[in-house]
KOLDOKOL-421184 format. One line per 4 residues: number of its first residue (from 0); their letters; for each residue x negated, y negated, z negated of N, C-alpha, C. Coordinates in steps of 0.2 Angstrom, whole numbers. Atoms other than C-alpha are relative to their C-alpha. Example, Ala and Ser with C-alpha at 12.3 -4.5 7.8 and 13.67 -1.06 7.14 Angstrom:
BEGIN
0) AS) -4,6,0,-62,22,-39,-4,-6,0; 4,6,1,-68,5,-36,4,-5,-3
***
This chain:
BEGIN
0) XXXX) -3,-6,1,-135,125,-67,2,3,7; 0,-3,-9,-135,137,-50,9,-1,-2; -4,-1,0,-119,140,-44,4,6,-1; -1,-8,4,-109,155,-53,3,3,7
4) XXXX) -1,-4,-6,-102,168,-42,6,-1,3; -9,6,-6,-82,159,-39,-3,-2,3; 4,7,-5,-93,145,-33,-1,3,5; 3,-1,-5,-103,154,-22,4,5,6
8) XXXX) -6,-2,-7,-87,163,-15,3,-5,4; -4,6,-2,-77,148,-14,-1,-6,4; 2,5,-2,-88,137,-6,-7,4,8; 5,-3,-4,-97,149,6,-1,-1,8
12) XXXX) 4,4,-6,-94,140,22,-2,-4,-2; 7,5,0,-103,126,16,-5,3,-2; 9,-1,2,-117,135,10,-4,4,7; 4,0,-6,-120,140,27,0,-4,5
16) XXXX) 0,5,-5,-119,126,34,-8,-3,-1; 7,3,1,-137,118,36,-3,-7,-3; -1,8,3,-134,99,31,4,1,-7; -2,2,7,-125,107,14,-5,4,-3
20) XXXX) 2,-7,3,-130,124,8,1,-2,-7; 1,1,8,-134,126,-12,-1,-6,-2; 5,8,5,-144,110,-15,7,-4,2; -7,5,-4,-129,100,-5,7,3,-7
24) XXXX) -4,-4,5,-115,111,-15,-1,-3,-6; -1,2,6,-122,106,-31,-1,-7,0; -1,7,-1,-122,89,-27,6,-3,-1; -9,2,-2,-104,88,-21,2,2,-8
28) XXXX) 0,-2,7,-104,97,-40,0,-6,-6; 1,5,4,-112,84,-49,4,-7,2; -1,6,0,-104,70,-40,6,-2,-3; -6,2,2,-89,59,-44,5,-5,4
32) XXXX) -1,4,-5,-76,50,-33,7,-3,-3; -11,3,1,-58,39,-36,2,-1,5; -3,1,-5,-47,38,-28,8,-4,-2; -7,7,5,-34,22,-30,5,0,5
36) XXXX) -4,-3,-3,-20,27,-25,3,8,3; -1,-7,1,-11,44,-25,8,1,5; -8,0,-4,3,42,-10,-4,2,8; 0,-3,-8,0,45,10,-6,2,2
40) XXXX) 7,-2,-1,-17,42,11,-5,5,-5; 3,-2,7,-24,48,-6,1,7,-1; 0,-6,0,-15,64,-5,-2,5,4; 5,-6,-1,-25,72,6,-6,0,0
44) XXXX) 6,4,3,-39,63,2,-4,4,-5; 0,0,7,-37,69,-15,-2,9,1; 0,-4,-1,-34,86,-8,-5,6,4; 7,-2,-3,-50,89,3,-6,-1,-5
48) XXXX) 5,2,4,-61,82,-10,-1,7,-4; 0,-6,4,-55,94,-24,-2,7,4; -1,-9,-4,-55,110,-9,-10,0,0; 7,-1,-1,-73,103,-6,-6,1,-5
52) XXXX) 3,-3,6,-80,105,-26,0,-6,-1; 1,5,2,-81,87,-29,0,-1,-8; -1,-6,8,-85,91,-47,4,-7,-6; -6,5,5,-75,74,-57,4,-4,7
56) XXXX) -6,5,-5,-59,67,-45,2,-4,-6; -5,3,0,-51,54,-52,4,-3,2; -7,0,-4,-33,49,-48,2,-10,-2; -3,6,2,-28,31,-49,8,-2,2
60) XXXX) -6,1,-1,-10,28,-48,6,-3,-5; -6,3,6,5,18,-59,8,2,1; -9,-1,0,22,24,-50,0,7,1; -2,-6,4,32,40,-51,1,4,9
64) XXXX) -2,-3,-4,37,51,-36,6,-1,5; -8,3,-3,52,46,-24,0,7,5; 0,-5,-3,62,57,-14,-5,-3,8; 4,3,-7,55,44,3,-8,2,-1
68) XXXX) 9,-2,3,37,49,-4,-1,5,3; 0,-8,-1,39,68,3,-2,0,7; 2,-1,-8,37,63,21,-7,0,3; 8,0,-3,19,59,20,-4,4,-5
72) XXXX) 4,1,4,15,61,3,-3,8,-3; -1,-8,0,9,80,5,-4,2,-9; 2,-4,6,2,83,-12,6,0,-5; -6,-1,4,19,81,-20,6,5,4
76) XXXX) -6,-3,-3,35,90,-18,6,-1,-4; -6,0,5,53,92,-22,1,-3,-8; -2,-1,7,52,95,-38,-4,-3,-3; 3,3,3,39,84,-42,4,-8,-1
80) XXXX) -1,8,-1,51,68,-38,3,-1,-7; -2,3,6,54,58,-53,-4,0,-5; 6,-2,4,38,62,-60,-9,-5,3; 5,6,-2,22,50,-62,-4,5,3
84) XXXX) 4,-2,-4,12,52,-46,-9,5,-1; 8,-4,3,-6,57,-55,1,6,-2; -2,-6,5,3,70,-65,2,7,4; 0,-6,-4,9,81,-52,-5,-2,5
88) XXXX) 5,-1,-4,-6,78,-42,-5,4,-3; 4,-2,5,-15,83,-58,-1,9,2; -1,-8,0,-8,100,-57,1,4,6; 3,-3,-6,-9,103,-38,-6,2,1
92) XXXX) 6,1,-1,-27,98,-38,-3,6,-6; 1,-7,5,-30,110,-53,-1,5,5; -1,-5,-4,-21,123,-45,-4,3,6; 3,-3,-5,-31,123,-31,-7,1,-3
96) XXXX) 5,-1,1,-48,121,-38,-1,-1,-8; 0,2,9,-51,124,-57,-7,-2,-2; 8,2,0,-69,121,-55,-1,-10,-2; 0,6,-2,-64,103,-52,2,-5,-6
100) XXXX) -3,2,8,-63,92,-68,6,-8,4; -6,1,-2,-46,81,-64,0,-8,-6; -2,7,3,-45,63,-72,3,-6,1; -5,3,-4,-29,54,-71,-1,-7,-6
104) XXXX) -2,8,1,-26,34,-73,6,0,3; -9,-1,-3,-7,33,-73,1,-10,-4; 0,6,1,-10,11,-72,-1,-2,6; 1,4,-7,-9,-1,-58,-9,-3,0
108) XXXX) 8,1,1,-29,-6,-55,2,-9,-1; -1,7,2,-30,-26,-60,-5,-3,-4; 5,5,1,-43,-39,-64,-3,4,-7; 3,0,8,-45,-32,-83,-4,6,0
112) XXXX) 4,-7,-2,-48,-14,-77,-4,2,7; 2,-4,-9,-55,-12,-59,-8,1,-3; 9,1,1,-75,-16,-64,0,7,-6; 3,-7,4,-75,-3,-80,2,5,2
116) XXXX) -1,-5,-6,-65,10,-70,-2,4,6; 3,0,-4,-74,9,-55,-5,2,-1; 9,-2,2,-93,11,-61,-2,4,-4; 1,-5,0,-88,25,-66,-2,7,4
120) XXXX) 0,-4,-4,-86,34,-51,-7,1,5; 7,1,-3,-102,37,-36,5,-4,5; -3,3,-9,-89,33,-20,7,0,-3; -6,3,2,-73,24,-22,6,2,6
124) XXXX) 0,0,-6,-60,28,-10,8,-5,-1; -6,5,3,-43,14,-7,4,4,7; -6,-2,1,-28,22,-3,6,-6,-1; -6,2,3,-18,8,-8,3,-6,8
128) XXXX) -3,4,-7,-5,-3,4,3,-6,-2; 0,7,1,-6,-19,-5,-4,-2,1; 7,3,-2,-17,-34,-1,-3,-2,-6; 1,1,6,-20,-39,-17,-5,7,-3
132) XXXX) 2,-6,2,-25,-22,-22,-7,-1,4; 4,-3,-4,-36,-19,-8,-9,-6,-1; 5,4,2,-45,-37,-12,-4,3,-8; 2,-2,7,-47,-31,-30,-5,6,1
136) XXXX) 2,-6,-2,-54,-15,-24,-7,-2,2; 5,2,-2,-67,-24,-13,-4,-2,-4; 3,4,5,-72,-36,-26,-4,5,-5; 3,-5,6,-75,-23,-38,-5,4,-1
140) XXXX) 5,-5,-2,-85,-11,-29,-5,-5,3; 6,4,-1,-97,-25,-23,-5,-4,-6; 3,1,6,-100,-30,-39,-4,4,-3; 1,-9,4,-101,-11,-46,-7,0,5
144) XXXX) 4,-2,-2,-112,-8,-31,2,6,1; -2,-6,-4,-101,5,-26,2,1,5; -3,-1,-8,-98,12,-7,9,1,-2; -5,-3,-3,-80,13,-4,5,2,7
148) XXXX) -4,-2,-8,-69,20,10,8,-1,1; -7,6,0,-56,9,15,3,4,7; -3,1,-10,-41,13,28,9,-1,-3; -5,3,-1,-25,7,32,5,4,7
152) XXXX) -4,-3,-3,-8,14,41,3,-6,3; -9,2,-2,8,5,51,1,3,5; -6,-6,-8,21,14,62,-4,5,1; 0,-6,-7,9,23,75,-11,-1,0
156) XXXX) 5,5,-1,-9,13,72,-5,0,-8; 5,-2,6,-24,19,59,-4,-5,0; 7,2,-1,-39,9,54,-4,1,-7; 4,-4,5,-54,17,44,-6,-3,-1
160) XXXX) 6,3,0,-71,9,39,-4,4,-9; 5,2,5,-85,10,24,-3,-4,-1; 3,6,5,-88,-4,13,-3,-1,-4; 3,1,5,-98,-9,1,-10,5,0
164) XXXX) 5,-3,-1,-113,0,6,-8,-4,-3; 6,6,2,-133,-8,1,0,-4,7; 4,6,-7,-136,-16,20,8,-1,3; -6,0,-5,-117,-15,28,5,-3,-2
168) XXXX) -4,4,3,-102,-26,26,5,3,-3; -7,-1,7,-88,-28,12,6,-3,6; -6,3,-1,-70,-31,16,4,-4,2; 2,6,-1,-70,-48,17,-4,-1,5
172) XXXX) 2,2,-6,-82,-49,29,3,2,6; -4,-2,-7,-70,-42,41,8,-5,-1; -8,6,4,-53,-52,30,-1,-3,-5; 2,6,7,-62,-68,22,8,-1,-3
176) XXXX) -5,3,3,-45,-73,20,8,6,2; -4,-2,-1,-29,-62,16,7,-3,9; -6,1,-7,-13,-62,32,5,-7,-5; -5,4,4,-1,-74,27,7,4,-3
180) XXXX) -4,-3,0,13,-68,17,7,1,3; -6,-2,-4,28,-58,25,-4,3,9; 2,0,-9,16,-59,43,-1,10,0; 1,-6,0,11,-40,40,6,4,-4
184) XXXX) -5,-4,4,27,-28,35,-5,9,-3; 5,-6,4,21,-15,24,5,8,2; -3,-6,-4,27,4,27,7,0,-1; -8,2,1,44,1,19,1,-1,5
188) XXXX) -5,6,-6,50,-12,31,-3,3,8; 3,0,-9,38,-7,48,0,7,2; -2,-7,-3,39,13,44,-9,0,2; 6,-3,-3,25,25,48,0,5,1
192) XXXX) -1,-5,-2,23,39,56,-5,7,-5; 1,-1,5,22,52,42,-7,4,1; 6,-4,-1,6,62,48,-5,-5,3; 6,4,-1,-5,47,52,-3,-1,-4
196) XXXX) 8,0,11,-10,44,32,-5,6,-1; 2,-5,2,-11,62,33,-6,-1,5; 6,-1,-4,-25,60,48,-7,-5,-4; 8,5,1,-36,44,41,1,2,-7
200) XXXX) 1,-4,8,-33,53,22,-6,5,2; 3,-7,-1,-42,67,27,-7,-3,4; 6,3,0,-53,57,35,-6,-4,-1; 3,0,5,-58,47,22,-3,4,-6
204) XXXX) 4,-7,2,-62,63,13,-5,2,3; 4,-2,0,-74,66,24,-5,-3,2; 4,5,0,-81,50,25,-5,-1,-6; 2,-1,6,-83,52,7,-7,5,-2
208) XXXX) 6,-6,1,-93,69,6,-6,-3,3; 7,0,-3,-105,63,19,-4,-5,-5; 4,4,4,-109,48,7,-2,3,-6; 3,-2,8,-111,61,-8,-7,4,3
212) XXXX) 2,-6,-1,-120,72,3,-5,-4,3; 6,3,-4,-132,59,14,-1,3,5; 2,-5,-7,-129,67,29,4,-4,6; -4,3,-6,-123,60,45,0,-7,1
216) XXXX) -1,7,-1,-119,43,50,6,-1,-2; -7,2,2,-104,36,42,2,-5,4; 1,6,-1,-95,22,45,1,-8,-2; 0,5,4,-101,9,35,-3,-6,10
220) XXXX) 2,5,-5,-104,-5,48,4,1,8; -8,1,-6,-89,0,60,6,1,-1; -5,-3,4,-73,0,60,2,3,7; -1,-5,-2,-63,16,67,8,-2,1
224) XXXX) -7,1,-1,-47,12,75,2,8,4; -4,-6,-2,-33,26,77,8,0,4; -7,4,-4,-19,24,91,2,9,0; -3,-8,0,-7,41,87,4,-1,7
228) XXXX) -5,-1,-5,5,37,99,-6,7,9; 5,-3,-5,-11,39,114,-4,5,-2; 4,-5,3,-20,50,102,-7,-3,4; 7,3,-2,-34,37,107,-4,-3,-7
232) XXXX) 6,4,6,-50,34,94,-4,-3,4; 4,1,-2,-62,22,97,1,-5,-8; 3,4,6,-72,10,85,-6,-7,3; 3,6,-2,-82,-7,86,-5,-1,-6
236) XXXX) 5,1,3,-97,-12,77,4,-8,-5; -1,7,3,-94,-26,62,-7,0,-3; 6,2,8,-108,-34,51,1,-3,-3; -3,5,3,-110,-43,38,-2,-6,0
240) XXXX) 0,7,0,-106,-60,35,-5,-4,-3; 7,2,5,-122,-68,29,4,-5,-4; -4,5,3,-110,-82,22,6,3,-5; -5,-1,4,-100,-71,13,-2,-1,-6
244) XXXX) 1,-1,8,-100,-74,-7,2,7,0; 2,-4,3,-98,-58,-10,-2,7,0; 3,-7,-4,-109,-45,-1,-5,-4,2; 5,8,-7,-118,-60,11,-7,-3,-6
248) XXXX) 4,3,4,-125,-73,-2,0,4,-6; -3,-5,7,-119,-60,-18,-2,-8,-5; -1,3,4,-114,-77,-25,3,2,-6; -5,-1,2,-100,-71,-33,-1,4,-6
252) XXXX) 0,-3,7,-101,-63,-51,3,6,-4; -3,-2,3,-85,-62,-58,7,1,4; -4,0,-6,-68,-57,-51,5,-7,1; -4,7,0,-54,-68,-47,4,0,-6
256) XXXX) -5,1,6,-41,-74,-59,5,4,2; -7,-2,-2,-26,-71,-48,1,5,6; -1,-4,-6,-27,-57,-36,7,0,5; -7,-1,-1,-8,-59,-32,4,-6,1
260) XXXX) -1,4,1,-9,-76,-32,-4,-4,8; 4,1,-6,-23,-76,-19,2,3,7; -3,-3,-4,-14,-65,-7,7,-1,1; -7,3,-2,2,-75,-8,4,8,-4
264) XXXX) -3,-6,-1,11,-57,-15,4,-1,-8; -5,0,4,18,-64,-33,8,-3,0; -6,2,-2,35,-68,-35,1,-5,3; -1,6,-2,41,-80,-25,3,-6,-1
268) XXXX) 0,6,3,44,-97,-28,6,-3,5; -4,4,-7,52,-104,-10,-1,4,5; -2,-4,-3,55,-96,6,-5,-5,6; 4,3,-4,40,-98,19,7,-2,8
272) XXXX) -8,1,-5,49,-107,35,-1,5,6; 1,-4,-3,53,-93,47,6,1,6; -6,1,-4,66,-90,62,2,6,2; -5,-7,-4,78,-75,68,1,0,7
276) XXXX) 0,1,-5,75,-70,82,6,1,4; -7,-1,-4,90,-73,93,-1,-7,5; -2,4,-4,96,-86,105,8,-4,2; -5,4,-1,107,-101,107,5,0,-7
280) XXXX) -5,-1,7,113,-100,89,1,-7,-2; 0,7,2,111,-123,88,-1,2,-8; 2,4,5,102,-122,72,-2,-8,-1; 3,6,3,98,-139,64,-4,0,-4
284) XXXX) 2,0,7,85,-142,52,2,-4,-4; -1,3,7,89,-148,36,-4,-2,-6; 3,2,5,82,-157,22,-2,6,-5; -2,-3,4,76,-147,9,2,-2,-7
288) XXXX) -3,2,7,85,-145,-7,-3,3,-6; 4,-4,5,81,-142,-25,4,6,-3; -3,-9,4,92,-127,-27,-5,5,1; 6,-6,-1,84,-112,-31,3,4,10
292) XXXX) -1,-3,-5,81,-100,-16,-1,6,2; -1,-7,2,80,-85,-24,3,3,-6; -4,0,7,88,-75,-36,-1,9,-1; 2,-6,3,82,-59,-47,6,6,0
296) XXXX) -6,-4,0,93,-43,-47,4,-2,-5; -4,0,7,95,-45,-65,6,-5,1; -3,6,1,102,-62,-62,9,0,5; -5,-2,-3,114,-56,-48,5,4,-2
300) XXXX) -5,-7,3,121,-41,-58,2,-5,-4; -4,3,5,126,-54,-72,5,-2,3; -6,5,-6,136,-67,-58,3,6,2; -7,-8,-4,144,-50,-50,5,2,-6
304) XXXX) -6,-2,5,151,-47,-66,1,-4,-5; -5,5,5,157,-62,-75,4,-3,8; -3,2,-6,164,-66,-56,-2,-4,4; 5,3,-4,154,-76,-47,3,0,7
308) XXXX) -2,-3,-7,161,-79,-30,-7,-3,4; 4,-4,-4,147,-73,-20,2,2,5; -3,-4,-6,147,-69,-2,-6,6,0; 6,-2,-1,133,-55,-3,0,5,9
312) XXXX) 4,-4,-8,124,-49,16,-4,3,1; 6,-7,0,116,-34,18,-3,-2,9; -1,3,-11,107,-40,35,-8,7,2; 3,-6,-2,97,-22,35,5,3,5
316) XXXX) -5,-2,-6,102,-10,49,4,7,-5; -4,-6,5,115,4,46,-1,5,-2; 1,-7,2,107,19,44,-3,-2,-8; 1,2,9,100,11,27,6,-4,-4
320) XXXX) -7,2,4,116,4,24,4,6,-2; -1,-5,3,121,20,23,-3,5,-5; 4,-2,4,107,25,14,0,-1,-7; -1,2,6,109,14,-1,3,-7,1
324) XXXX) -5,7,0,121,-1,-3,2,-3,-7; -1,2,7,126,-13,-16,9,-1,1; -7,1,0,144,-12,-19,4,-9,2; -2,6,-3,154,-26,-8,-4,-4,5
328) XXXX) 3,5,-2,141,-32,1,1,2,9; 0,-1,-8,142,-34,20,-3,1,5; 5,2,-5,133,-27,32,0,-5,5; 4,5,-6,126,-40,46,-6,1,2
332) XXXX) 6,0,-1,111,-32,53,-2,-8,2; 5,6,-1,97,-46,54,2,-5,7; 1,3,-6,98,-48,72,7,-2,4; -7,4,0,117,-52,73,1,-5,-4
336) XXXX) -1,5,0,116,-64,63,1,-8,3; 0,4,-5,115,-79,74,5,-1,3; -7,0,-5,131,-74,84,4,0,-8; -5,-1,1,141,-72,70,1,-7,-9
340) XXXX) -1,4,7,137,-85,56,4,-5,2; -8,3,-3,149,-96,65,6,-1,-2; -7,-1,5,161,-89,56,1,-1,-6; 1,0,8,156,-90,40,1,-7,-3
344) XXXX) 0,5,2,161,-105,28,-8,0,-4; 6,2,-1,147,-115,27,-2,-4,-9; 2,2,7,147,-121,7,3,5,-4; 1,-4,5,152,-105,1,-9,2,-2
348) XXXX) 6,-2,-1,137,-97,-7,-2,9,0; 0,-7,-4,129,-82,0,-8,1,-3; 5,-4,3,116,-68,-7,-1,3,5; 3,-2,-5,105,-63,6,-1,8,-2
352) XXXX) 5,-6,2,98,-43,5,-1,2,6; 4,-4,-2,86,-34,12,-1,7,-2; 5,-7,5,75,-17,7,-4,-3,-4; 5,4,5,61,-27,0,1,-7,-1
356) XXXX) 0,8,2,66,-46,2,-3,-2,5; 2,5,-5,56,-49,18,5,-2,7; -7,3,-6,69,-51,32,4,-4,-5; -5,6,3,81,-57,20,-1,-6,-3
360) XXXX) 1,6,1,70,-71,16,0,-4,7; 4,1,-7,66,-75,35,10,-2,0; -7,2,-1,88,-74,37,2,-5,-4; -2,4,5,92,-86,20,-3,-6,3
364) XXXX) 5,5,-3,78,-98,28,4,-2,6; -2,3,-5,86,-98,46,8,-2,-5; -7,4,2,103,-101,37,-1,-5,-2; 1,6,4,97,-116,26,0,-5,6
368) XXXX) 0,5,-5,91,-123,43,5,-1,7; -6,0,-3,108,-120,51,6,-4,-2; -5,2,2,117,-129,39,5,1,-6; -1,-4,8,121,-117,23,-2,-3,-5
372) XXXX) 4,5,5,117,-127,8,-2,6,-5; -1,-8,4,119,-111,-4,-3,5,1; 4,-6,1,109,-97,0,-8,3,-3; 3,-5,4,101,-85,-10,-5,5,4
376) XXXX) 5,-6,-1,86,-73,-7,-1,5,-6; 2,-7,3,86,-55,-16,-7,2,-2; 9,2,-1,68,-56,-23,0,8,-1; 2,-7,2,62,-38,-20,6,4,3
380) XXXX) -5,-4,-4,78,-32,-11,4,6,-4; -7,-5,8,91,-17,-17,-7,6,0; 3,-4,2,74,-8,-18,-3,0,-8; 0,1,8,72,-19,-34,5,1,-2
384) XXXX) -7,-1,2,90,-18,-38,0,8,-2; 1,-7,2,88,1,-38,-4,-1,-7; 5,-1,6,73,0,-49,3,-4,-8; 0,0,6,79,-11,-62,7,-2,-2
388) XXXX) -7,0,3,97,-12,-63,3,5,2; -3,-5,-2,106,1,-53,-2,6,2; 7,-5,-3,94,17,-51,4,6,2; -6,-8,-3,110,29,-46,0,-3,8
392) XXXX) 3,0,-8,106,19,-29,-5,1,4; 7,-2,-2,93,27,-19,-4,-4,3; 5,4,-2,77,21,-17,-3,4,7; 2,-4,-6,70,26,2,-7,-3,3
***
């Protein structure tokens, strides 16, 4: 069907552009693309795709809006906080382009869903800032035979690539094996500079059209590093892993069982051994013990209110301490602790907290090997505490 006459308004720099024109335009028309994940990267991702006619976007996302969302997350706003991610993106992406048929997935992607979801779409794009995700993502679209367009943020530092291509490497061939968990802080805990997703979002947008539209060199077979601070890009060639199962030898079938399980990223069990950076603290190691060495929000709201004497340590810094707090609990940024556990009675028992539970595992860990018998790690930090007990504390 030609293009009606909004089209052929709405899209009239591309149609004189000589790499799209009509035949191109009705391409980007007929095409279809996801996008997993609807937060830093996603949202302008999301936002260039629909501007550029991409005729079915789908949204994948399972959480709601936060106000800490707003700094990057530009297709949301205000008033959208408190509202699932897809659904006010639904209505942005509409608004902008009604030509654009709009199909929201308000679920986490996961072993049961990714393959029937995925082969749906032509171009996949990932959006998301878990590693488990990110494996699932790859696995799925190598199977499916789907390109996807991968990138990734922290602090100040992008990187951008295409995967899954017919001739060019998968994901895995650049990360056979996940980081070890905690080694990589995710944006929560490392922060990012809120206009950088906005740069490699937008960029994976248009890494996407060129694969709808067969025009250009993408890049599938390099990856595309972004340093914001020097406003320096450059990129390095990868290949692929002729050994890899699954792009290499295309051993590989079926997905994994445990994505979360393979990426170290389910709840935790024990506290990898870790040390605070300081100096001259005489830690000793210590045998380990069978006490547990974590403990669930739920489990902690209970003990705080049948009495529990708990010594609980916020060893976040103050600006988050004034951010969000748990009543009673004391600050001790992370990085004083060393100098000051000295004081502390050494068989009381103490509830570690963080944001998310990675420092405060790393400090619970250096006190067991100081000589604390008793401590406690916050699984999930007062970020889960908000979520599932106390949600008049804000999440950031």
């Amino acid at each position: 069907m030609p293009l009606s006459p909004d089209e052929l308004q709405r899209y009239a720099r591309h149609l004189v552009l000589p790499h799209v024109g009509e035949v191109g335009q009705e391409r980007l028309r007929a095409a279809s693309a996801l996008v997993v994940g609807v937060g830093g990267l996603g949202s302008p991702a999301a936002l260039y795709l629909a501007a550029a006619g991409i005729g079915r976007l789908g949204l994948l996302d399972h959480d709601l809006v936060a106000m800490h969302n707003l700094q990057r997350q530009v297709l949301h706003d205000t008033a959208s906080v408190g509202r699932a991610k897809v659904e006010s993106a639904r209505a942005r992406l509409e608004a902008l382009n009604p030509h654009v048929r709009v199909e929201t997935w308000r679920t986490a992607l996961t072993r049961e869903n990714a393959r029937g979801i995925i082969q749906d779409y032509d171009v996949i794009l990932d959006g998301t800032d878990a590693f488990a995700t990110r494996y699932l993502v790859n696995d799925a679209c190598v199977l499916e035979r789907r390109p996807f367009v991968h990138a990734s943020v922290h602090r100040f530092e992008g990187r951008l690539a295409v995967f899954g291509t017919a001739d060019g490497p998968c994901y895995r061939c650049v990360h056979p094996e996940p980081p070890a968990p905690g080694s990589v802080p995710s944006c929560a805990e490392g922060g990012v500079l809120g206009v950088l997703p906005g740069l490699l979002g937008t960029l994976q947008a248009a890494e996407a059209l060129k694969l709808v539209l067969g025009i250009g060199e993408t890049l599938a077979g390099r990856l595309l590093a972004v340093d914001a601070l020097t406003m320096r890009f450059h990129d390095v060639r990868i290949e692929r892993d002729p050994a890899c199962a699954w792009c290499g030898t295309r051993r590989a079938e079926v997905l994994l069982d445990d994505y979360e399980a393979f990426c170290g990223e389910g709840p935790p069990t024990a506290v990898a051994s870790a040390a605070v950076p300081a100096a001259g603290s005489g830690a000793v190691p210590v045998a380990p013990t069978e006490e547990p060495t974590e403990i669930l929000p739920a489990q902690l709201a209970q003990r705080l209110a049948r009495g529990d004497a708990l010594r609980v340590i916020d060893v976040r810094e103050p600006w988050e301490h004034r951010t969000a707090a748990l009543d009673g609990a004391a600050l001790v940024p992370m990085g004083r602790v060393p100098t000051e556990h000295g004081r502390w009675p050494r068989e009381a028992t103490y509830v570690i907290v963080c944001h998310h539970g990675m420092r405060s595992a790393m400090v619970a860990d250096y006190l067991r090997s100081a000589g604390f018998p008793h401590v406690l790690n916050l699984t999930g930090g007062i970020d889960r505490w908000s979520a599932e007990v106390d949600p008049s504390v804000p999440r950031y």
